[in-house]
SETI-296737 format. One record per residue (C-alpha): x, y, z. Coordinates in pm, whole numbers, padded with zeros to 5 digits, always signed. Layout:
N
XYZ ...
% end
This chain:
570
+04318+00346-00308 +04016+00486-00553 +03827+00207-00758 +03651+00272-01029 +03293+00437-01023 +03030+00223-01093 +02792+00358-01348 +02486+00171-01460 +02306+00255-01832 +01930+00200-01774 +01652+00277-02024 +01346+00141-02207 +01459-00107-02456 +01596+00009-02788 +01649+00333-02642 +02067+00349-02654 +02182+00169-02347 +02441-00044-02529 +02508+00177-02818 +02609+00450-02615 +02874+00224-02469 +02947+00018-02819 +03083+00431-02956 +03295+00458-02609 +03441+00140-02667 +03504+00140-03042 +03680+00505-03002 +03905+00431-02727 +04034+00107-02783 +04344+00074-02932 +04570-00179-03054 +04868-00110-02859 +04679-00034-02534 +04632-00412-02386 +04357-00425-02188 +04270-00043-02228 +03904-00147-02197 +03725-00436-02099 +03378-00611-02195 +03212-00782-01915 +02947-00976-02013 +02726-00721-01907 +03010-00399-01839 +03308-00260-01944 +03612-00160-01778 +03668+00227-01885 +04001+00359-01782 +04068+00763-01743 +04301+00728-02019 +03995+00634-02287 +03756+00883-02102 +04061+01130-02187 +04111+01020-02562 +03732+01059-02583 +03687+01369-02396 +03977+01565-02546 +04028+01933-02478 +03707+01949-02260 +03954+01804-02021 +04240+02033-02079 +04422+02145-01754 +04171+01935-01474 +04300+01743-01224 +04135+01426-01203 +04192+01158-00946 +03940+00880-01051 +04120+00606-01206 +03799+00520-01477 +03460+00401-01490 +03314+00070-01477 +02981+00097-01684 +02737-00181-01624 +02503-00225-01905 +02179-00345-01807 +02007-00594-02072 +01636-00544-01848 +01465-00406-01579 +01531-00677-01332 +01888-00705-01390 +01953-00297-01260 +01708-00375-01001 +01984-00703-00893 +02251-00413-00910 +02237-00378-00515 +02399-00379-00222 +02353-00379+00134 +02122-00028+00209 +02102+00114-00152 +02176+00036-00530 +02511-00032-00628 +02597+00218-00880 +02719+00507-00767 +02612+00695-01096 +02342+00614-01344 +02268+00704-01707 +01891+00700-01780 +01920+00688-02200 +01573+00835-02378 +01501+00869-02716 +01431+01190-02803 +01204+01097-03061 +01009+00847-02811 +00980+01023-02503 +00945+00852-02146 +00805+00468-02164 +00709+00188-01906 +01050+00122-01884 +01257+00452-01828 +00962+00583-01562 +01039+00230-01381 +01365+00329-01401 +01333+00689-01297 +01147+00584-00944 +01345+00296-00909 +01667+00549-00884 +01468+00782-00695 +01417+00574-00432 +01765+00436-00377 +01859+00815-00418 +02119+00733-00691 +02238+00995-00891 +02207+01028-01277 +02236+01223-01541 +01979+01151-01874 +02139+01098-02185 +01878+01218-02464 +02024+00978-02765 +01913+00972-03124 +01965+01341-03215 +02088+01291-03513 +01736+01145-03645 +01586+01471-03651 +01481+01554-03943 +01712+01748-04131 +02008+01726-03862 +02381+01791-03971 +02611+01550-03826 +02921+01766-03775 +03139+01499-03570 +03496+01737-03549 +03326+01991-03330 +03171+02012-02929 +02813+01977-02907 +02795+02287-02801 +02898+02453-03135 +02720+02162-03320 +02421+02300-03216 +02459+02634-03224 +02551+02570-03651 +02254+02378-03662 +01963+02543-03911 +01766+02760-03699 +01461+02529-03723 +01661+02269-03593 +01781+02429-03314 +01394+02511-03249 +01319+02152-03306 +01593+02001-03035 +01476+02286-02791 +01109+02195-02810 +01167+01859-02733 +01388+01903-02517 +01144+02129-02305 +00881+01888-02340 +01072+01637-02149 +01179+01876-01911 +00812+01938-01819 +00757+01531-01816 +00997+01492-01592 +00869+01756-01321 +00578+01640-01368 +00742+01275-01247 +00929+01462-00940 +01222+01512-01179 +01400+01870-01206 +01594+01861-01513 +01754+02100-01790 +01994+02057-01988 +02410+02017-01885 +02503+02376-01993 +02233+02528-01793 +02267+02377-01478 +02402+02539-01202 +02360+02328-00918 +02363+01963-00978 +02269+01880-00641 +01916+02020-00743 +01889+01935-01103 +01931+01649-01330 +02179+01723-01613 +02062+01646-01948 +02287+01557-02225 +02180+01537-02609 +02380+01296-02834 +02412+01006-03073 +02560+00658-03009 +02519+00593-03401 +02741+00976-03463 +02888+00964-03118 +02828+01350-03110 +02763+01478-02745 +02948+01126-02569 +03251+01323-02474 +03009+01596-02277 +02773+01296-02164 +03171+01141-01986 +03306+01546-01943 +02927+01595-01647 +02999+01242-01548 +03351+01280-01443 +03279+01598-01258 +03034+01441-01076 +03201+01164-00969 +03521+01341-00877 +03292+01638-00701 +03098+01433-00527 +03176+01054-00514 +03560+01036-00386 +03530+00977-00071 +03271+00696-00121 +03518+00532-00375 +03807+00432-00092 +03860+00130-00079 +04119-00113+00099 +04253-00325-00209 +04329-00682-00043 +04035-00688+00216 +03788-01008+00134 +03613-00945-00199 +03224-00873-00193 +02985-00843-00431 +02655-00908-00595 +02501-01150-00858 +02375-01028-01129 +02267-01328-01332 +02307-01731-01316 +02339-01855-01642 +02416-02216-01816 +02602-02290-02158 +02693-02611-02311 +03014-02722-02252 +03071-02491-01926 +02770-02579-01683 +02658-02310-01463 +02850-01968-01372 +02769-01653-01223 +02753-01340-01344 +02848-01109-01118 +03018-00773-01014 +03299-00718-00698 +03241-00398-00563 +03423-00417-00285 +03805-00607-00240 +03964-00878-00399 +03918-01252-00428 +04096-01511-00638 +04092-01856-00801 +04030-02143-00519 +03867-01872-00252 +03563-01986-00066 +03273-01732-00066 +02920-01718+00087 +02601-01650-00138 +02293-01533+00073 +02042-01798-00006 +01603-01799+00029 +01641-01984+00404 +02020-02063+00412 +02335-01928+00294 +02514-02121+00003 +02888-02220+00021 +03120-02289-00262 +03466-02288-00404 +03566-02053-00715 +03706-02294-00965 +03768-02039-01201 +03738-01679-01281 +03685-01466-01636 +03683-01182-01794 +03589-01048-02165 +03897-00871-02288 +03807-00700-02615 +03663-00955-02804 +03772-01277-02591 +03710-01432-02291 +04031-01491-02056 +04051-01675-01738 +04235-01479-01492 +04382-01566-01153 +04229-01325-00941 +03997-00966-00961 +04035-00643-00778 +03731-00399-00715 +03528-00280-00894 +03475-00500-01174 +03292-00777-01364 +03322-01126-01359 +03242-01460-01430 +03310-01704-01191 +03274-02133-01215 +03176-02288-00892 +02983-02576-00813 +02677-02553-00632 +02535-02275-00775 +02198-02398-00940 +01978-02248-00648 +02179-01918-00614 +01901-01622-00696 +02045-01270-00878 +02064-00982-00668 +02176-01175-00399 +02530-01056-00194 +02861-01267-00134 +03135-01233+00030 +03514-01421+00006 +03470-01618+00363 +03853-01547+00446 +03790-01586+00797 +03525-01739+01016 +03304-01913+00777 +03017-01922+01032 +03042-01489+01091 +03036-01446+00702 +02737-01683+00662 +02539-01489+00985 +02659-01147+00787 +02551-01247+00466 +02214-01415+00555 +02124-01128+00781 +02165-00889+00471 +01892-01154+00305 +01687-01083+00604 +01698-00702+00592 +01487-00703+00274 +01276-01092+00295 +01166-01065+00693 +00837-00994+00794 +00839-00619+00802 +00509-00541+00974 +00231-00670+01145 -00028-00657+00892 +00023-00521+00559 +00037-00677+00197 +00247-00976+00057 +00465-00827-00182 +00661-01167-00410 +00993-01136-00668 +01176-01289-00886 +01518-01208-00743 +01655-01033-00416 +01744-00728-00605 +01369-00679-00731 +01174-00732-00427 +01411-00519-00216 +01319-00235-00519 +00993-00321-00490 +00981-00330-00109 +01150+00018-00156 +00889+00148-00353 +00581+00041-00141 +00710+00151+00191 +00803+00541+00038 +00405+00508-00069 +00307+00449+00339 +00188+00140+00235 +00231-00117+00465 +00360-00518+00370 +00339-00806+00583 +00584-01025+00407 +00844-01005+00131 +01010-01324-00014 +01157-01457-00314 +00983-01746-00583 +00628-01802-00716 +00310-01696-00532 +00237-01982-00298 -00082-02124-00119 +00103-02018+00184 +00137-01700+00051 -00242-01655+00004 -00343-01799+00297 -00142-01547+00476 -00273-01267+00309 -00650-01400+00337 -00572-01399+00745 -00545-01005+00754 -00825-00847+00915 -00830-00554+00622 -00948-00655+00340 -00721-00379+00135 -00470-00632+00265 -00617-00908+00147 -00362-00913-00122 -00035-01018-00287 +00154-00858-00558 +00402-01044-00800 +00702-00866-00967 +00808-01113-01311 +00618-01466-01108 +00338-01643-01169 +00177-01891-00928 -00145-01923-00717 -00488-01771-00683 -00830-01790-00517 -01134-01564-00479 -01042-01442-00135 -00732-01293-00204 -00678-01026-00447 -00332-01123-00698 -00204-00864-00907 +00079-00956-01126 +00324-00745-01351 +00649-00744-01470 +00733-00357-01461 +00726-00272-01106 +00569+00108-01141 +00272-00062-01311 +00256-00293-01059 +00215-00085-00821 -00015+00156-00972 -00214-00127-01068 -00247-00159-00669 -00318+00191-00637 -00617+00190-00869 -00749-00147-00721 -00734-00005-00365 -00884+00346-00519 -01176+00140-00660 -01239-00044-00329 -01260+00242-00147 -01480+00420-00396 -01685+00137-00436 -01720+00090-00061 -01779+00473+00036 -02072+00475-00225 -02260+00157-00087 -02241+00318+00250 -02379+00647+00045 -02708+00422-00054 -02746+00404+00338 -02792+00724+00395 -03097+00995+00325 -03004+01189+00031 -03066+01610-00004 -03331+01722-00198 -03623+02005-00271 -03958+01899-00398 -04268+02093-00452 -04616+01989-00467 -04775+02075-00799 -05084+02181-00901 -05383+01967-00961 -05180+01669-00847 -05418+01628-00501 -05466+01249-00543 -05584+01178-00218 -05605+01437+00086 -05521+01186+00364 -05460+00858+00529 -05197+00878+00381 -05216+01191+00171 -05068+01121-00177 -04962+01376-00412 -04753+01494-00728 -04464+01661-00697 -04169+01809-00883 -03830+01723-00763 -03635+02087-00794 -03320+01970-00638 -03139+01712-00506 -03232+01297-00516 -03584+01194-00350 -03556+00839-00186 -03858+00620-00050 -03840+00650+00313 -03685+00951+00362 -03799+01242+00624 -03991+01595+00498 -03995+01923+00689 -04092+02227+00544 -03909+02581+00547 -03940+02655+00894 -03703+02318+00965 -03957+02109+01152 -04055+01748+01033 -04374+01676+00928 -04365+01322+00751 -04206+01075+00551 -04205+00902+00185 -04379+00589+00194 -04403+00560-00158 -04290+00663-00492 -04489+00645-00830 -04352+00764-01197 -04624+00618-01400 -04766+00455-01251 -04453+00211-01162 -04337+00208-00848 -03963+00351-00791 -03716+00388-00478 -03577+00712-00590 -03630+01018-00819 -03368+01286-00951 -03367+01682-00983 -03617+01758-01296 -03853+01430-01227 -04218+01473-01144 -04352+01198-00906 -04653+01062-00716 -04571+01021-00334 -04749+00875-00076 -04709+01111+00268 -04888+00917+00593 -04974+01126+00917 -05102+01485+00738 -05371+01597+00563 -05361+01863+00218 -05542+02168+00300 -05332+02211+00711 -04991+02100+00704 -04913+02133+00326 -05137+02278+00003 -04991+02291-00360 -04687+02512-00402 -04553+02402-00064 -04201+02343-00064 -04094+02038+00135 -03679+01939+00229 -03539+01581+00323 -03491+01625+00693 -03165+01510+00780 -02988+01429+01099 -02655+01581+01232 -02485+01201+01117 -02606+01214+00801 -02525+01551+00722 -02182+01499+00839 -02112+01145+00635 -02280+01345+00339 -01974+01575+00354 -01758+01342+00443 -01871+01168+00062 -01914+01491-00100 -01727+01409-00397 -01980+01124-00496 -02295+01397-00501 -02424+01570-00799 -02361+01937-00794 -02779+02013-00737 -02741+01758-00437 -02445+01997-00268 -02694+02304-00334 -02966+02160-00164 -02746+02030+00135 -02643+02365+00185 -02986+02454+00171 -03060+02224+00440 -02786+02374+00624 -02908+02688+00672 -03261+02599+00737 -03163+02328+01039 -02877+02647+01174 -03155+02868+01272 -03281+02709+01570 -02894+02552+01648 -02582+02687+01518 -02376+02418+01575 -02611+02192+01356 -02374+01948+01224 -02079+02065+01317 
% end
């Protein structure tokens, strides 16, 4: 048999997610269809017969086999990142809802990589047409013509931004356009314009999502109706009068009042007994006997205070021991030690550190440990044991906890930011270490020694001179134009005040041991830092750190030392 396809609304908050869903409920419930659609807690149970009422003569004369959606509305971040299962995210479709009048925000480019890197498919719903200014709702009609009576302005307007995101999304590794225009949607993203507040363009947003999942999701939506029920918790939550329950969604089976089921746990699996099972039906909550996949639940049982969202379970029908090795070896997958060395990467919930794991690991970044909970001394003193010090660190998705000086803690609770967050720190190391190790080494420059600036002739000859290119340093080597080294700086003078270094433009008294004005070097002579091969090639190597006048002198330098070797520094 076919379940239903699992379809998860993400986007920044206040962007649409749940009143997208509030018009798709309102419009196809009615009165004398029991049940026709179902609130979960946090989804709804959409059968093909609402996505029909809905959808109207844009499905005239199609053959569909999927028997509805089951749309997951997620409240946060965190709680689409618990939407998992074993190797991948558990939706098989995803809505990404923008405002067109807000563009792309912390949240929604979370989002976007977050899907990216489970590879789930989605379409973007662009919501909120209907504020643009001077917009005519025209409800009775397909979006299609709706726009096309539009005022031309307007139609220039929704165009405009339309292309903008386009281009923001390519620019995130997102090709996009909008539903009518795509042609393949293998290779593009379809994007839908509507209103949850009009409800114009939900039938077309349901029309490309139907298509897709009857093109390309039936096979993956088999399923074998009374094998042992699995699934995934969303959320544990507590209310007065009821305790603690789960929130949580069977994507897989069937399991019923009184069935025992396994819940991965941090070290060991948990056991417990449902003691009841309910559902949101229109605007109350019933208890009900048993659930079939795919759909959303609440289930009492006792022992569930330590159970952690995103984690899997499994109706242990069987061999309780198998199920609880099965179960606890999906934990594993995703909160093992995955390398060697590497960073500490820390979550609040299974879901979110096997996202952020997911993330980190596309980026060749390497981590050392993942695990659930608050940032421990254990967990720093495992990260200050890594030779590297850009491992030296740990990073916390939505936790708090520990710290010292030796380890570097970066916390966050949107998991892009997070990570670029790491990106810039470890871009800042690196900078800050490849221009220390710049200071070590002899710097290019082009000086000439200027007339009536003969301060002393010899022993050790000291002289004024113009730097022309290039940075002069204290210590460093001269040779003149023909390439050969004569001396070196043993001193540097602007006013009398002595200085380690002088820049292009800066005249300078320098002190010059082992020559004598008037043989080796006169005014006008023009004098070059004499560098080795190893400099020259670590100079290169940091070429991005030197001035523009310090690359035109190196090449300079080049030339001069290639004369006599033509391999010089290669």
């Amino acid at each position: 048999m076919l379940r239903q396809v699992l379809i998860t609304f993400v986007g920044h908050v206040d962007h649409g997610k749940s009143s997208i869903l509030d018009y798709i409920r309102e419009t196809s419930i009615v009165k004398s269809e029991a049940g026709g659609i179902t609130q979960q807690i946090y989804s709804w149970n959409i059968p093909f017969s609402s996505v029909k009422k809905i959808c109207g003569d844009l499905l005239k004369g199609k053959n569909i086999k999927i028997p509805g959606f089951l749309a997951i509305d997620t409240p946060g971040h965190a709680a689409f990142n618990n939407l998992r299962k074993r190797g991948g995210n558990l939706a098989d479709l995803a809505v990404l809802v923008i405002d067109i009048n807000e563009g792309l925000k912390e949240q929604t480019l979370e989002c976007i990589e977050i899907l990216k890197s489970y590879k789930t498919p989605f379409i973007i719903a662009l919501n909120k047409i209907d504020l643009i200014p001077g917009w005519q709702v025209n409800k009775g009609i397909a979006l299609l013509k709706n726009i096309e009576s539009q005022h031309e302005n307007i139609k220039n307007e929704l165009d405009s931004k339309l292309y903008r995101f386009v281009g923001d999304l390519f620019n995130k590794g997102v090709n996009a356009d909008r539903f009518d225009r795509v042609d393949n949607y293998t290779k593009k993203v379809a994007i839908v314009p509507c209103s949850a507040k009009t409800g114009e363009g939900v039938a077309e947003l349901l029309l490309v999502l139907t298509g897709l999942a009857q093109k390309f999701l039936e096979k993956n939506l088999e399923i074998e109706k009374d094998s042992p029920g699995t699934g995934t918790i969303l959320e544990v939550r507590e209310e007065k009068g009821i305790g603690n329950f789960i929130e949580a969604i069977l994507y897989d089976g069937y399991l019923k009042v009184n069935d025992a089921i396994v819940i991965g746990g941090i070290e060991n699996p948990i056991v417990t007994k449902i003691r009841g099972m309910f559902q949101q039906v229109e605007k109350e909550i019933k208890p009900i006997k048993e659930a079939h996949a795919a759909s959303g639940i609440r289930i009492i049982a006792p022992e569930i205070k330590e159970v952690i969202a995103g984690m899997p379970f499994k109706v242990a029908s069987k061999d309780l021991e198998s199920v609880k090795k099965e179960i606890q070896r999906e934990v594993e997958e995703v909160t093992l030690e995955v390398d060697n060395e590497g960073i500490i990467l820390k979550a609040d919930s299974l879901g979110s550190l096997e996202a952020l794991v997911h993330l980190i690991r596309n980026k060749g970044i390497k981590v050392k440990k993942a695990s659930i909970g608050e940032i421990t001394k254990k967990d720093l003193a495992d990260a200050e044991a890594d030779k590297e010090k850009l491992n030296k660190v740990v990073l916390g998705f939505n936790v708090e906890g520990e710290s010292n000086e030796s380890v570097k803690v970066i916390k966050h609770d949107v998991i892009y930011k997070l990570i670029d967050d790491f990106e810039n720190w470890v871009s800042n190391e690196k900078r800050m270490a490849e221009e220390k190790s710049l200071e070590k080494i002899s710097r290019p420059c082009r000086i000439v020694i200027l007339k009536d600036c003969i301060f002393r002739q010899s022993n050790p000859a000291i002289v004024g001179v113009e730097v022309e290119l290039g940075t002069l340093q204290n210590g460093v080597d001269l040779m003149k134009e023909d390439g050969k080294k004569i001396t070196e700086v043993k001193g540097i003078q602007l006013e009398k005040e002595s200085i380690t270094k002088a820049e292009k433009g800066k005249q300078v008294a320098i002190s010059l041991p082992h020559l004598t004005v008037g043989r080796q070097i006169d005014v006008g002579t023009v004098l070059y830092s004499s560098l080795t091969e190893e400099e020259f090639r670590k100079l290169k190597e940091l070429k991005k750190y030197l001035k523009g006048d310090e690359v035109e002198v190196l090449k300079e330098i080049t030339k001069i030392k290639r004369k006599d070797n033509p391999v010089w520094g290669i």
